[in-house]
C-alpha positions as CSV (number, residue, x, y, z in Angstrom):
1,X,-160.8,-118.0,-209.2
2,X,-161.8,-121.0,-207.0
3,X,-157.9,-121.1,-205.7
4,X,-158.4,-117.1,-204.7
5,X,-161.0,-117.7,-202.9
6,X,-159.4,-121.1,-201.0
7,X,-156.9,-119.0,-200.1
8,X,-158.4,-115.7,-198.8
9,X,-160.7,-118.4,-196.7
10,X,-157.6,-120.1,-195.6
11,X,-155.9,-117.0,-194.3
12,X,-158.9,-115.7,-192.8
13,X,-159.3,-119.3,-190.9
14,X,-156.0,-119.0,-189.6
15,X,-156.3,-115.2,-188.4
16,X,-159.5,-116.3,-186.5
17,X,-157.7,-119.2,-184.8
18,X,-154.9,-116.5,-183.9
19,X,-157.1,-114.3,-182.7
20,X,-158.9,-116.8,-180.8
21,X,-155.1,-118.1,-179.5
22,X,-154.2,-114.6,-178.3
23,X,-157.5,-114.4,-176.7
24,X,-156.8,-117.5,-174.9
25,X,-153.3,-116.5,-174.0
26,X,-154.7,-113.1,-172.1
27,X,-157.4,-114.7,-169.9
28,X,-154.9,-117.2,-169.1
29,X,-152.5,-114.5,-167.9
30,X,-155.3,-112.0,-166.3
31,X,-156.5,-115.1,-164.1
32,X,-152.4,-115.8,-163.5
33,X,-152.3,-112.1,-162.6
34,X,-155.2,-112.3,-160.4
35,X,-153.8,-115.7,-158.6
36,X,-150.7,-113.7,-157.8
37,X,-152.6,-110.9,-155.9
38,X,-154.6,-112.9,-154.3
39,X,-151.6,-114.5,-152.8
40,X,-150.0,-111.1,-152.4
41,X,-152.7,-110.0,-150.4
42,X,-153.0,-113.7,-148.1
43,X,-149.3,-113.0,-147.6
């Protein structure tokens, strides 16, 4: 029982820390995104 529920925690950890990655990942790219039209638009 107590190795179930280690292991539905552990896999619900690391979908978290995924999510939070991917989160991460799309601000990073929206703000690179946002650098590039800005530059687009100095040009």
């Amino acid at each position: 029982m107590d190795m179930i529920t280690w292991e539905t925690l552990r896999i619900f950890c690391i979908s978290v820390l995924n999510k939070q990655k991917i989160a991460k990942w799309q601000s990073l790219t929206n703000q690179l995104a946002h650098c590039h039209l800005n530059y687009n638009i100095l040009m």
